[in-house]
N, CA, C and O atoms as a GROMACS GRO file, in nm:
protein
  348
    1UNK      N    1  -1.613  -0.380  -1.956
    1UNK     CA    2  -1.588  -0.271  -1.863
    1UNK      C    3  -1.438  -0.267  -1.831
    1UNK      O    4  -1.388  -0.370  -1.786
    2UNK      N    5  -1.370  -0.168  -1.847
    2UNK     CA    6  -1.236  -0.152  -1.808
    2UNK      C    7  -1.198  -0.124  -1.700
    2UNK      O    8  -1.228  -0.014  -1.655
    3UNK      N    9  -1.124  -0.210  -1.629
    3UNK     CA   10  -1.045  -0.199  -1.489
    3UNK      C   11  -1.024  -0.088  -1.443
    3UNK      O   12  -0.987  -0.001  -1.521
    4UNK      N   13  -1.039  -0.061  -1.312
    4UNK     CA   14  -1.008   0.091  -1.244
    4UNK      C   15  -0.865   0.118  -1.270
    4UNK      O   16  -0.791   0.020  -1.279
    5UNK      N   17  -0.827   0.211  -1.281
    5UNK     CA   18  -0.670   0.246  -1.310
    5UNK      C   19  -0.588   0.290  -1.150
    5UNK      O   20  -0.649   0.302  -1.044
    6UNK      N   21  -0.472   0.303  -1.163
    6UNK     CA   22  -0.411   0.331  -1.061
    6UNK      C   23  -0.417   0.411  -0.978
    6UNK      O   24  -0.394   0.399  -0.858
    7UNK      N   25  -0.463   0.535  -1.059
    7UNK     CA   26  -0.539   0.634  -0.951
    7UNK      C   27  -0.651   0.638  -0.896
    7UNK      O   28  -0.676   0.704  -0.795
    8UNK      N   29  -0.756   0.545  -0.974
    8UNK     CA   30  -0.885   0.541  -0.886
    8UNK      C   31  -0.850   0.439  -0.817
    8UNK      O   32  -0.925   0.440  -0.719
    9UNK      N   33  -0.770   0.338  -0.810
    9UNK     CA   34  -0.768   0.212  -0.699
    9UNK      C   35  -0.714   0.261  -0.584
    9UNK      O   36  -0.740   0.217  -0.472
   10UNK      N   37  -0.629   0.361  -0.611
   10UNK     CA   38  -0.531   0.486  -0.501
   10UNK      C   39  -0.693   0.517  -0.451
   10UNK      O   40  -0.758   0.463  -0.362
   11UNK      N   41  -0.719   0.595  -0.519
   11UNK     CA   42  -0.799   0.682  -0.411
   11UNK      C   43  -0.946   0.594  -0.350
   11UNK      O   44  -1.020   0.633  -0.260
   12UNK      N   45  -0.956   0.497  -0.410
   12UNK     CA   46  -1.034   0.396  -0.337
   12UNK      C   47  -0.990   0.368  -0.202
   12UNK      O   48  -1.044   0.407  -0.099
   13UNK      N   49  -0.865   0.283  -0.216
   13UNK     CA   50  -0.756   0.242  -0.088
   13UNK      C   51  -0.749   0.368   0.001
   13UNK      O   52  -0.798   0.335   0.109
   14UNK      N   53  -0.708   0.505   0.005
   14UNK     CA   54  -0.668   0.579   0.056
   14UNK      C   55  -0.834   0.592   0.119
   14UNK      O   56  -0.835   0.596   0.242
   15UNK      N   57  -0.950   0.599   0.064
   15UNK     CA   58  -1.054   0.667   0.133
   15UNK      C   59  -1.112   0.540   0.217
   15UNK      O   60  -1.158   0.565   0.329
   16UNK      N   61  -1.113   0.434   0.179
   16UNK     CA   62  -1.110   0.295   0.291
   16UNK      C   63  -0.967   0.313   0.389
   16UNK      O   64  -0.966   0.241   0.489
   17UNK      N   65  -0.872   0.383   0.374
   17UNK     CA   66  -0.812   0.356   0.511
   17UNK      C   67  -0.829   0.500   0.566
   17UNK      O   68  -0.769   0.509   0.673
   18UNK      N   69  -0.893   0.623   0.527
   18UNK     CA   70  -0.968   0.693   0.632
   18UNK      C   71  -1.062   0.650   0.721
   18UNK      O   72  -1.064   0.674   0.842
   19UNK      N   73  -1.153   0.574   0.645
   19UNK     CA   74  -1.292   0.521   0.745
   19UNK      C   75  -1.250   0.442   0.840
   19UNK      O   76  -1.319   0.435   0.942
   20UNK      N   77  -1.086   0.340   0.826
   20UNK     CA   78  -1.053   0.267   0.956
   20UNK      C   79  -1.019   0.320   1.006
   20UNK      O   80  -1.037   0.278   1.121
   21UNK      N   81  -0.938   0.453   1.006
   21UNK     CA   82  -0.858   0.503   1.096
   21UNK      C   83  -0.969   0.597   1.196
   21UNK      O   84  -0.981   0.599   1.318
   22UNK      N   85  -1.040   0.672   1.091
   22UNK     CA   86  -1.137   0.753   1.219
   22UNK      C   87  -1.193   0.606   1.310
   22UNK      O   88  -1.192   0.607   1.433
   23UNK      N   89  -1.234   0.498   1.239
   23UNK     CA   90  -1.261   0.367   1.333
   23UNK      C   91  -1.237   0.361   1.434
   23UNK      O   92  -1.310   0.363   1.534
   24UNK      N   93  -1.090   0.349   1.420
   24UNK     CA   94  -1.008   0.279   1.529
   24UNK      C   95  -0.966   0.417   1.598
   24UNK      O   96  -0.886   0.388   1.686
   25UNK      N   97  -0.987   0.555   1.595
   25UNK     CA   98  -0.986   0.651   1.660
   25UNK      C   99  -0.846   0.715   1.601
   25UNK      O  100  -0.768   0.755   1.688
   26UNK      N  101  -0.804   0.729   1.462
   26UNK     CA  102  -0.652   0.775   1.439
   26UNK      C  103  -0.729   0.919   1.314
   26UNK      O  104  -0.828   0.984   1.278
   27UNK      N  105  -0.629   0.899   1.302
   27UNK     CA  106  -0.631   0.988   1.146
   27UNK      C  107  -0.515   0.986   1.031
   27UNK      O  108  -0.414   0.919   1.053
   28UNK      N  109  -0.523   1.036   0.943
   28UNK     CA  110  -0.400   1.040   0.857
   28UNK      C  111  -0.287   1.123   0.919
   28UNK      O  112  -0.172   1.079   0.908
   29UNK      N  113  -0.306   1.229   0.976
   29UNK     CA  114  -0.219   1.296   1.071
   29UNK      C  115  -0.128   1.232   1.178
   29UNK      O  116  -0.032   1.294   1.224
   30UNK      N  117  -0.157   1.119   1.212
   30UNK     CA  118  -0.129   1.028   1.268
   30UNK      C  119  -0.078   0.898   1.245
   30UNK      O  120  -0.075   0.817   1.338
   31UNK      N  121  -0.030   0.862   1.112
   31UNK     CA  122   0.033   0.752   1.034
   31UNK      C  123   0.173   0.780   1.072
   31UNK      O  124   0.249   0.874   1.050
   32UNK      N  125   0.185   0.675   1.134
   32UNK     CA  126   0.357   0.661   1.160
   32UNK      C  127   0.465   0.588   1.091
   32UNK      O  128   0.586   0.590   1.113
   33UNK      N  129   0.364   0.496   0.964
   33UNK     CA  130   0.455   0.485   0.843
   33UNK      C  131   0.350   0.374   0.738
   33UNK      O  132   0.257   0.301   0.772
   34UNK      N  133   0.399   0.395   0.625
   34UNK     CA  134   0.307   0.319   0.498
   34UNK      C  135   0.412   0.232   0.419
   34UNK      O  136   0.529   0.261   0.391
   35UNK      N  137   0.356   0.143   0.396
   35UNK     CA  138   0.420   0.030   0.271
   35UNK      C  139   0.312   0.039   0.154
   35UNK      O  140   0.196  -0.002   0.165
   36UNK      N  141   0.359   0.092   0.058
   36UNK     CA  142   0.244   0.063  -0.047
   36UNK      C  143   0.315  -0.017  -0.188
   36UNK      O  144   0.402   0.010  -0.270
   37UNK      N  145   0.233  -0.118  -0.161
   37UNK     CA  146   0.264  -0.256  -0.294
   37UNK      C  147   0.198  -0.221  -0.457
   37UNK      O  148   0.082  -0.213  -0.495
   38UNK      N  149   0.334  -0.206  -0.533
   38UNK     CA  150   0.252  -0.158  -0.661
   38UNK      C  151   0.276  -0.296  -0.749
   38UNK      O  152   0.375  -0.369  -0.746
   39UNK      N  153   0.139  -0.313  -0.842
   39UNK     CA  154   0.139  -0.438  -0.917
   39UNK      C  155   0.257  -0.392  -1.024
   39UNK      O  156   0.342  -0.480  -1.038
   40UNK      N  157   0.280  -0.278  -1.100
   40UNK     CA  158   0.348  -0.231  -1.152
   40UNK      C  159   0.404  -0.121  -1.100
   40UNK      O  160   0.339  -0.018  -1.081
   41UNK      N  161   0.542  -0.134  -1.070
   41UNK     CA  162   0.638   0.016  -1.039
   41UNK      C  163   0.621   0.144  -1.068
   41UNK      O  164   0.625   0.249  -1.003
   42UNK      N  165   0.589   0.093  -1.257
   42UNK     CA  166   0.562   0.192  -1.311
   42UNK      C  167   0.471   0.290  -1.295
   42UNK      O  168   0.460   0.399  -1.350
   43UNK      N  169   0.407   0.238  -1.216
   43UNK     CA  170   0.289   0.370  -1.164
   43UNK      C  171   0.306   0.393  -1.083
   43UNK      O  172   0.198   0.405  -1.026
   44UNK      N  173   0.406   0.420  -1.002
   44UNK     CA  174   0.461   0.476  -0.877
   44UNK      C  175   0.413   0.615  -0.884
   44UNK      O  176   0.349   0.661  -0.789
   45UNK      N  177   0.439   0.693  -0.998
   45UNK     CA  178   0.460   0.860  -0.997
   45UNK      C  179   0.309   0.862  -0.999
   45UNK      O  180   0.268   0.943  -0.916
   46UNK      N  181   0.205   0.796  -1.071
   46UNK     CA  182   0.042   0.870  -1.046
   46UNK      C  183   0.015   0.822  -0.923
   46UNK      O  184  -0.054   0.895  -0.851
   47UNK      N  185   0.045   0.737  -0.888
   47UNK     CA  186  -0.021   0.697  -0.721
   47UNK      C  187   0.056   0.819  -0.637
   47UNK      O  188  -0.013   0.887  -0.560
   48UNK      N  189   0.203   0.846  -0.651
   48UNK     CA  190   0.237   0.954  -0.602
   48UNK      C  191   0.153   1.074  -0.601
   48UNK      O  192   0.121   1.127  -0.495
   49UNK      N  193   0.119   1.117  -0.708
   49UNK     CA  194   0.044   1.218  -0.714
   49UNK      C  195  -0.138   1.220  -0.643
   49UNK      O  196  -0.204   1.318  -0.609
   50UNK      N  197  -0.164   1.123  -0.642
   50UNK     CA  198  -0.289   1.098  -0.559
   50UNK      C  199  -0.279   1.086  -0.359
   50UNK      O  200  -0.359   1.121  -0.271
   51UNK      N  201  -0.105   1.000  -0.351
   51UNK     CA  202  -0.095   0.982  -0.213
   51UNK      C  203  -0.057   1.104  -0.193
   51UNK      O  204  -0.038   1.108  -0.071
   52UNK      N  205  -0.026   1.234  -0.248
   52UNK     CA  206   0.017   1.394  -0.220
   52UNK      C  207  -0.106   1.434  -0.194
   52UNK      O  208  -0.123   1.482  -0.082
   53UNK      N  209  -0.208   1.428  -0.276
   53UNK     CA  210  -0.291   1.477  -0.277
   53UNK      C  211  -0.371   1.456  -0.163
   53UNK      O  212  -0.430   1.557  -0.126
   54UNK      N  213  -0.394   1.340  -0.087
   54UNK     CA  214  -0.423   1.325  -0.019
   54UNK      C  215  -0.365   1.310   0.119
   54UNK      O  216  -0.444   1.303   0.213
   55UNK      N  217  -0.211   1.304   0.146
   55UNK     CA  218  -0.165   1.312   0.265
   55UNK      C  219  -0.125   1.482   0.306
   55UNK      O  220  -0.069   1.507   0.413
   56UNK      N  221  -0.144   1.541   0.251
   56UNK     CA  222  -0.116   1.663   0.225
   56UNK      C  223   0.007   1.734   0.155
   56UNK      O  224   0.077   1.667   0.079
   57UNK      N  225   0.042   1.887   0.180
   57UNK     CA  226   0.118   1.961   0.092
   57UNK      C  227   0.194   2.014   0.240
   57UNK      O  228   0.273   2.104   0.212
   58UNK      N  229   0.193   1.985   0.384
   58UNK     CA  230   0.278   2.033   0.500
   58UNK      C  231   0.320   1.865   0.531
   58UNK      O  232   0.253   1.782   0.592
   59UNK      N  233   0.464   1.844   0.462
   59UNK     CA  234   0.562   1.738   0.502
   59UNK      C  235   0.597   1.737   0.620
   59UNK      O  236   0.704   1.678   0.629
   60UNK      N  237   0.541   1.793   0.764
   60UNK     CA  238   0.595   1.732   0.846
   60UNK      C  239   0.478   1.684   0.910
   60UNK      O  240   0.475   1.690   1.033
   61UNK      N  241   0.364   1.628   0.838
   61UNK     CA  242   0.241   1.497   0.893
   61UNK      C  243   0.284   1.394   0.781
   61UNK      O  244   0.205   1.301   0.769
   62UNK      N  245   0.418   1.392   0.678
   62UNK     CA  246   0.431   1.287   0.628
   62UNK      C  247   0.487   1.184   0.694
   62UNK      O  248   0.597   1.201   0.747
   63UNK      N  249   0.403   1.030   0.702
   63UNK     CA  250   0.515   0.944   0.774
   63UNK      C  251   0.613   0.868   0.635
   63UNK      O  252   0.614   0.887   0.514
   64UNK      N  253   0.685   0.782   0.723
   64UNK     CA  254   0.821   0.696   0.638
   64UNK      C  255   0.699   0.578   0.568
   64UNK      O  256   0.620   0.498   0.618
   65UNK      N  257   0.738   0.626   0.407
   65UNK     CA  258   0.692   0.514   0.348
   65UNK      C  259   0.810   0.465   0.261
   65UNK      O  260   0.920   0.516   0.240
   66UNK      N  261   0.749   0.341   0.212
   66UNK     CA  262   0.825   0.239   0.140
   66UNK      C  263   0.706   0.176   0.020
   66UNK      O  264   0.598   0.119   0.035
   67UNK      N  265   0.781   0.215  -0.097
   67UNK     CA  266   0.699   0.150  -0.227
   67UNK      C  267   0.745   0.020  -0.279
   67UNK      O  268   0.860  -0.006  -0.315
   68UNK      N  269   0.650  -0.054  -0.278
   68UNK     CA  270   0.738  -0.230  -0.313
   68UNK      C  271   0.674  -0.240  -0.446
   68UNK      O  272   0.576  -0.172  -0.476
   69UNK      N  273   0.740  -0.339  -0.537
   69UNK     CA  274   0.660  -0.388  -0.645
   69UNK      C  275   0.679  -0.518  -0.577
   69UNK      O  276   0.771  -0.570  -0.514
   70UNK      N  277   0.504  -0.565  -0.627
   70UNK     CA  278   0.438  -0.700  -0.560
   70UNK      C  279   0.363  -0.802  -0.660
   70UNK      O  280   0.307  -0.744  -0.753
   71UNK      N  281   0.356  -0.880  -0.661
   71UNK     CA  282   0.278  -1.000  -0.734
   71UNK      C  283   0.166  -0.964  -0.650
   71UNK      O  284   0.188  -0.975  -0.529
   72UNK      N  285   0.018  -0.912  -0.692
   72UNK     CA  286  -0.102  -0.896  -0.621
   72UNK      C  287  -0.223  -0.955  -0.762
   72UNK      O  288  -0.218  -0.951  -0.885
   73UNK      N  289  -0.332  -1.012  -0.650
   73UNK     CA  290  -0.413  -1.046  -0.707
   73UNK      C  291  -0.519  -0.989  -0.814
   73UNK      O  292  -0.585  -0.886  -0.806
   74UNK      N  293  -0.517  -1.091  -0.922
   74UNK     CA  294  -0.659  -1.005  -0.998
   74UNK      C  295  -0.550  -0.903  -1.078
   74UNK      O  296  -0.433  -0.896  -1.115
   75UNK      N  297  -0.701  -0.816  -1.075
   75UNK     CA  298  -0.673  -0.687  -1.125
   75UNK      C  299  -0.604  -0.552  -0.997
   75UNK      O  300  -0.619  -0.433  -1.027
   76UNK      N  301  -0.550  -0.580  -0.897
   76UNK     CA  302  -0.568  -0.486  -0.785
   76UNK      C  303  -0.404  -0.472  -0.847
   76UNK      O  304  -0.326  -0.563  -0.872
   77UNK      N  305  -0.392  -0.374  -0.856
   77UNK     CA  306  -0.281  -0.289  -0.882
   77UNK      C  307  -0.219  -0.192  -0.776
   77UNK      O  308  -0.102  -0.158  -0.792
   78UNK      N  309  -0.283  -0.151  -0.678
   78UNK     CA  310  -0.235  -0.149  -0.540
   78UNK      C  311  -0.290  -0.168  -0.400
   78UNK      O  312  -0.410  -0.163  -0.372
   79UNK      N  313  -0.202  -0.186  -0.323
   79UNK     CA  314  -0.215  -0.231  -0.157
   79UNK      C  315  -0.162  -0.128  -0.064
   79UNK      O  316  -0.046  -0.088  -0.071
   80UNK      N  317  -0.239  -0.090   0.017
   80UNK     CA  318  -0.140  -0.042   0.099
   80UNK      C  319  -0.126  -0.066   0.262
   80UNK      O  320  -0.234  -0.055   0.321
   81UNK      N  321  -0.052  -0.086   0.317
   81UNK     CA  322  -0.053  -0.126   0.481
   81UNK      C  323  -0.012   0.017   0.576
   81UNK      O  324   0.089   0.081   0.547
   82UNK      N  325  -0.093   0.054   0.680
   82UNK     CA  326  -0.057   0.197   0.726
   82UNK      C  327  -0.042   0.101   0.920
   82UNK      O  328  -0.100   0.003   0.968
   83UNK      N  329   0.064   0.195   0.975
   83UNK     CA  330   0.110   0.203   1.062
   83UNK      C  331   0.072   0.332   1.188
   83UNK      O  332   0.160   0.401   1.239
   84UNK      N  333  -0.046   0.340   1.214
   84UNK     CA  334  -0.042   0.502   1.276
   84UNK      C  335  -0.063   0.494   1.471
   84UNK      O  336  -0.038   0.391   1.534
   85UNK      N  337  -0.099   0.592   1.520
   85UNK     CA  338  -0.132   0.582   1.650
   85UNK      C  339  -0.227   0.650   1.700
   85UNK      O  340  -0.231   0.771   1.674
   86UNK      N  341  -0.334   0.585   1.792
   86UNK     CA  342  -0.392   0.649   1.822
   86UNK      C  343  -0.462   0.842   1.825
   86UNK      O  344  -0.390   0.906   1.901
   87UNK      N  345  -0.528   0.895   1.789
   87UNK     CA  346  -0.552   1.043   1.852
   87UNK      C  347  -0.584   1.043   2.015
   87UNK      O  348  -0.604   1.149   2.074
   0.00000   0.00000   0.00000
């Protein structure tokens, strides 16, 4: 079976940190900044295109992110840590 690729591990990550945020009472509208750890750099631009897709197409609910390349476990090719505040 072949490993999820960068965009489905994106949109895995991205739809697990909706369910915490409605959790904890936030939303994506409400991210006040992201670090996202790529196992490879090189896939910066498709995760880009998935974190667009999903943070939206009106840049002023984008918060300040920062893309790192990371030594991560396994097969997980990305991480991401979100910063938001309350609704």
């Amino acid at each position: 079976m072949a490993s999820p690729t960068i965009e489905e591990q994106t949109r895995r990550t991205l739809a697990e940190l909706d369910r915490v945020l409605v959790e904890l009472g936030s939303n994506r509208t409400r991210i006040l900044s992201a670090t996202v750890y790529l196992a490879r750099m090189s896939d910066k631009s498709q995760m880009d295109t998935v974190w667009v897709e999903w943070i939206g197409s009106d840049r002023s609910h984008w918060p300040q992110r920062a893309c790192v390349g990371a030594v991560l476990e396994g097969k997980t090719l990305v991480e991401i840590v979100l910063v938001a505040a309350k609704t």
